[in-house]
C-alpha positions as CSV (number, residue, x, y, z in Angstrom):
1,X,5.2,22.0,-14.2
2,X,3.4,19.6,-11.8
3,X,3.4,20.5,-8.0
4,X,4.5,17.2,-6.9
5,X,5.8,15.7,-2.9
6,X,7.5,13.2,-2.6
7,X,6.0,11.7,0.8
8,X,7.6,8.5,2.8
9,X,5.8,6.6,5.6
10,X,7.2,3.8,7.6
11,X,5.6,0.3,9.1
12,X,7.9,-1.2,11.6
13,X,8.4,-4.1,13.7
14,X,9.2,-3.9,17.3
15,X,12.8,-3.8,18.1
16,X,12.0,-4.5,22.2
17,X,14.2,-1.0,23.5
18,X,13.1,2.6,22.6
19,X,16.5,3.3,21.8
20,X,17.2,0.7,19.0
21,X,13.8,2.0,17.8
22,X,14.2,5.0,17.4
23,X,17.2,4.6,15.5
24,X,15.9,2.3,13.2
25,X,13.7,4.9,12.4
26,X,16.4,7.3,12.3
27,X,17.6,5.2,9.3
28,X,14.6,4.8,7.4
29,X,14.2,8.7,7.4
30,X,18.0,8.7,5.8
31,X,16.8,6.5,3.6
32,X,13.7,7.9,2.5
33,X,15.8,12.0,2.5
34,X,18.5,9.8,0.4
35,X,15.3,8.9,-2.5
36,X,14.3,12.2,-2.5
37,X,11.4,12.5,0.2
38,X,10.6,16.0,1.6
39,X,8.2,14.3,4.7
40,X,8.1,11.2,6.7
41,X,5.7,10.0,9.1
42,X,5.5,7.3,11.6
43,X,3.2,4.6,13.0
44,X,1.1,5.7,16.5
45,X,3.4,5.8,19.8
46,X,6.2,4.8,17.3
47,X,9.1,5.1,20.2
48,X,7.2,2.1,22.1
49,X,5.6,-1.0,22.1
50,X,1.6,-0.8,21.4
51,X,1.5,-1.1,25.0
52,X,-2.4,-0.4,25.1
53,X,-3.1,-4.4,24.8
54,X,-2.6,-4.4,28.5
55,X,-3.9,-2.4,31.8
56,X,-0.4,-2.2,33.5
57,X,0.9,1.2,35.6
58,X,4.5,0.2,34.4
59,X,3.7,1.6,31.5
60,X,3.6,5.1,31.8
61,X,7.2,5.0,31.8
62,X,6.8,5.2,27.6
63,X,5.6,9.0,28.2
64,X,7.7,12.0,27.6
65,X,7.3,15.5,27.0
66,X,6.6,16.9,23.9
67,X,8.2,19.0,22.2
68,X,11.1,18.7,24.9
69,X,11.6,15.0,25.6
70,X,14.4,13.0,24.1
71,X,12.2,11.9,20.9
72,X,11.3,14.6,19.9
73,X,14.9,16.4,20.1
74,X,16.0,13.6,18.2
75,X,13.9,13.6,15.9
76,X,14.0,17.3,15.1
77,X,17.7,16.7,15.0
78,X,17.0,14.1,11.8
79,X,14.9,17.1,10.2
80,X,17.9,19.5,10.1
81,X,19.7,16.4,9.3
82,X,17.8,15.2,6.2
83,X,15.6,18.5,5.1
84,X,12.6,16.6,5.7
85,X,9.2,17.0,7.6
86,X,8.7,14.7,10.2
87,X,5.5,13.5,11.7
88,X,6.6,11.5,14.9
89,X,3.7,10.1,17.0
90,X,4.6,9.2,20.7
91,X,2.9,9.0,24.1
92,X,3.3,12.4,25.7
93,X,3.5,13.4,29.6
94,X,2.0,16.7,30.0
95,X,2.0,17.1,33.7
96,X,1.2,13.9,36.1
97,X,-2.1,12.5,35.5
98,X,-2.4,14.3,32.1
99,X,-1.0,12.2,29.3
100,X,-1.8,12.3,25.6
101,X,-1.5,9.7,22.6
102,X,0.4,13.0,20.5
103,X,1.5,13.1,17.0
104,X,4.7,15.9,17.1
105,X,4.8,17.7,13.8
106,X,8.0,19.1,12.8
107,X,9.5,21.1,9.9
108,X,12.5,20.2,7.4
109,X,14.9,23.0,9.4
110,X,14.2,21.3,12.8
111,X,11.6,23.8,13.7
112,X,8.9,22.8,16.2
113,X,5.4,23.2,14.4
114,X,3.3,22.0,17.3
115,X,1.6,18.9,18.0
116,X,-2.0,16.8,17.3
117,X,-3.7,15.0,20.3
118,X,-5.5,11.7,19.7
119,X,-9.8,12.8,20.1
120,X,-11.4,9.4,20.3
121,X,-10.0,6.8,23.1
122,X,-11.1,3.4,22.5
123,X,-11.3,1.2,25.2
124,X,-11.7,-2.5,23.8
125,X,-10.0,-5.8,24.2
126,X,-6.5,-5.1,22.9
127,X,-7.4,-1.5,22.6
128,X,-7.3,-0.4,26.4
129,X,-6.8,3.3,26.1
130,X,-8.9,5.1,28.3
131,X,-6.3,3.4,31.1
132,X,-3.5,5.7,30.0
133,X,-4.6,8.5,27.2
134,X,-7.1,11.7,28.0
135,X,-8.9,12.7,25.2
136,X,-7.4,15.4,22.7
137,X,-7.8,19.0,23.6
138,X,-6.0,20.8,20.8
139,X,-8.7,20.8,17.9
140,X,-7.5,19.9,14.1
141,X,-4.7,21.7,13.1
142,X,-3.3,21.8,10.0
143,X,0.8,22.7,9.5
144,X,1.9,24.7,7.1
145,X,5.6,23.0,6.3
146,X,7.9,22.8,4.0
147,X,6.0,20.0,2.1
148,X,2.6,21.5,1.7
149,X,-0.2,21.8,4.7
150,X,-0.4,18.6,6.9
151,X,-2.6,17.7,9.1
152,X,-2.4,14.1,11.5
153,X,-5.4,12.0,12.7
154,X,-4.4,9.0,14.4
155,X,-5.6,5.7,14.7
156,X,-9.0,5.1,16.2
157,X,-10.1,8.4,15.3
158,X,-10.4,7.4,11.5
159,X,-13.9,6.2,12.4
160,X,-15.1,9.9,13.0
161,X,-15.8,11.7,9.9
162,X,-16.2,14.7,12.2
163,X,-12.3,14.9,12.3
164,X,-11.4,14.1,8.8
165,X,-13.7,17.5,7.4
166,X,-12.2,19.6,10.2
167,X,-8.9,19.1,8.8
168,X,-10.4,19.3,5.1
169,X,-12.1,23.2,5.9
170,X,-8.0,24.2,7.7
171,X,-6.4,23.6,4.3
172,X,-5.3,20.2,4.6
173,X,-3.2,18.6,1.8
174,X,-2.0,15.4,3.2
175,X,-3.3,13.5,6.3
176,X,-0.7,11.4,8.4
177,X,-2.7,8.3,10.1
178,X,-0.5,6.6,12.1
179,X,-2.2,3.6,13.8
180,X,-1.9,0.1,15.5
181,X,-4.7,-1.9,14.4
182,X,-4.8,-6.0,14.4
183,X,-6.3,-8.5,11.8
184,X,-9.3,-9.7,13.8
185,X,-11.1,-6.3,14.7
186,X,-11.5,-3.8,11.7
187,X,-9.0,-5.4,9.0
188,X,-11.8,-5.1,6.6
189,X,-12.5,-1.5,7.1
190,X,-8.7,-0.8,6.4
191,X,-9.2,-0.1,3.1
192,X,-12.3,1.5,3.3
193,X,-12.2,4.1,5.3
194,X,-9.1,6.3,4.6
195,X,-9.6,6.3,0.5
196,X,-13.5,7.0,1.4
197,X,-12.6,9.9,3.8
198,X,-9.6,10.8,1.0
199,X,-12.6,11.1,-1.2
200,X,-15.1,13.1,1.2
201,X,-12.6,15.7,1.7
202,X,-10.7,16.1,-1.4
203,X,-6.5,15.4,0.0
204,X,-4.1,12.7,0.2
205,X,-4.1,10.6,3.2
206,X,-1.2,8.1,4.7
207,X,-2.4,5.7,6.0
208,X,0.4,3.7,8.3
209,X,0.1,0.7,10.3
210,X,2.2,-1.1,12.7
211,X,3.5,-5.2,11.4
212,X,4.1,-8.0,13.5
213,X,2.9,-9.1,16.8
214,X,4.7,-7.7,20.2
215,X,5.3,-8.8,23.4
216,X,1.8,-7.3,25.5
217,X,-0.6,-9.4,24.1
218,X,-2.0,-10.9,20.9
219,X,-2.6,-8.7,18.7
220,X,-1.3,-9.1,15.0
221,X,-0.7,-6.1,13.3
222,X,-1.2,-6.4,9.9
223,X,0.6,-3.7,8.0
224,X,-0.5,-2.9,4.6
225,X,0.3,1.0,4.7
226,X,-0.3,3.0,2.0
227,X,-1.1,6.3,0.4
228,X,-4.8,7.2,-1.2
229,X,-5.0,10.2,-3.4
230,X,-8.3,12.4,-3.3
231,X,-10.2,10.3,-6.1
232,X,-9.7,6.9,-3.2
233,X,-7.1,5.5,-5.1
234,X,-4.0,3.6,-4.1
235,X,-0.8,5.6,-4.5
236,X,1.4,2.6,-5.8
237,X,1.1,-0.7,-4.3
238,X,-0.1,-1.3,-0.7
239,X,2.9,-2.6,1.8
240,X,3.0,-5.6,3.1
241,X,1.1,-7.3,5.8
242,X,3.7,-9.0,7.3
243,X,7.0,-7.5,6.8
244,X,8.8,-4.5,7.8
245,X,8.3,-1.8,4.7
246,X,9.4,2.2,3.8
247,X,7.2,3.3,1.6
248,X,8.0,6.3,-0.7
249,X,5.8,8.0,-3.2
250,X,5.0,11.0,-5.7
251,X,1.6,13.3,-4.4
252,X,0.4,15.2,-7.3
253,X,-1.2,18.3,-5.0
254,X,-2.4,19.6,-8.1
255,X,-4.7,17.0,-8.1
256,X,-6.3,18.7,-5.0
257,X,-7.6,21.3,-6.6
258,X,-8.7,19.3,-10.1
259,X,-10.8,16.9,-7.9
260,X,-12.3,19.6,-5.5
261,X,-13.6,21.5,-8.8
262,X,-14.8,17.8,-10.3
263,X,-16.8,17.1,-7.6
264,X,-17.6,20.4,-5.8
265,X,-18.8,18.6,-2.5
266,X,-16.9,21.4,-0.4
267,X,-19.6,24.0,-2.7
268,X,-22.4,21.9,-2.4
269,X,-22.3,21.4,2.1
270,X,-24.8,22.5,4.0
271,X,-23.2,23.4,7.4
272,X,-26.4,25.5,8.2
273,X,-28.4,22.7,8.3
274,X,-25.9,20.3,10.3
275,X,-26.6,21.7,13.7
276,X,-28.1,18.6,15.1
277,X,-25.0,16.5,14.5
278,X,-23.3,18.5,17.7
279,X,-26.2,18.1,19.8
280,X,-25.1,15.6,22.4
């Protein structure tokens, strides 16, 4: 019998307030446990606003603890609700002056699993980052949850293989990507990048994106989520660019291990001859 998941991802629009957000993401994950989906992940600082077009102190008031702020409860709340696995990306307050762009990872009983912090920090028009975000300090972990081992990367960080085979060597099955990326920057890599790293590192990878264009500049999110299976093909159809979309589909894990034996590229590395790359 195949080893299959059933894995949902949500693009949204922004709804203006964090709590009429949150909700509607509360819904979609109702949805998605009411077609059958064991885990759900959301698009980067889902909560908020992609505030990071603008330099603006006002906007630290988007950050809240993690695992203990009101997000997170809630959303380990809608895990015991639904059964599911949640991957629920926020902007997290540490202690003042220590703030992260954090990915919560949490199992289908509610359980806490721990957290991913964003590495890379861009700092680029529309992109503005390094204003709010320290760089991740937690490594590349890998969950093991009720839906198979998950690991998150998010957003920016796509760019760095380094990342990607980190969570590759822990175990990882499926990837959550959650990002905010706009049409006139890197739309052409979108498509590029996750099924080539999918590829490189023999898992699944979900690859969300935000829709729509917000209030705190001009940037137009483009959408077009998907999954990519470990050969760097589409999973179903890609989402929409301009609309609001849950997506839902079946991850044969088996395929993992098929592909991995296929193309032996975890056999045939050569870490003993990689020591320049961590030179600085």
């Amino acid at each position: 019998m195949a080893n299959v998941v059933r894995a949902a991802l949500v693009q949204a629009t922004w709804t203006g307030d964090t709590e009429s957000m949150v909700a509607k993401h509360e819904e979609h994950g109702r949805e998605a446990a009411r077609r059958g989906a064991r885990i759900i992940g959301f698009q980067e600082v889902f909560n908020s606003p992609y505030f990071c077009q603008v330099e603006e102190p006002e906007h630290y008031r988007w950050a809240e603890p993690v695992p203990d702020g009101p997000t997170v409860r809630r959303m380990r709340d809608l895990a015991r609700e639904t059964g599911m696995v949640i991957v629920a990306p926020v902007f997290e307050a540490e202690q003042p002056g220590f703030y992260y762009n954090t990915a919560a990872v949490i199992d289908a009983d509610g359980t806490y699993l721990g957290k991913y912090r964003k590495h890379h920090i861009p700092q680029l028009k529309g992109f503005r980052e390094k204003f709010y975000f320290k760089p991740g300090n937690l490594g590349w972990p890998v969950f093991d949850t009720a839906a198979g081992k998950v690991g998150v990367y998010i957003c920016y960080d796509r760019h760095f293989p380094e990342g990607w085979r980190q969570l590759g060597l822990a175990g990882a099955q499926l990837v959550y990507n959650p990002s905010a990326t706009h049409r006139s920057l890197s739309s052409h890599l979108w498509r590029l990048e996750q099924p080539a790293a999918a590829v490189a590192n023999g898992y699944y990878i979900a690859a969300i994106n935000r829709v729509g264009q917000e209030e705190y500049g001009d940037n137009d999110f483009y959408g077009t989520s998907y999954f990519v299976d470990p050969r760097g093909q589409f999973v179903g159809d890609v989402a929409s660019d301009s609309k609001e979309e849950l997506v839902i589909r079946d991850l044969d894990i088996d395929l993992i291990e098929e592909v991995r034996q296929t193309w032996a590229f975890y056999r045939d590395r050569r870490p003993d001859a990689y020591e320049g790359l961590v030179q600085p």
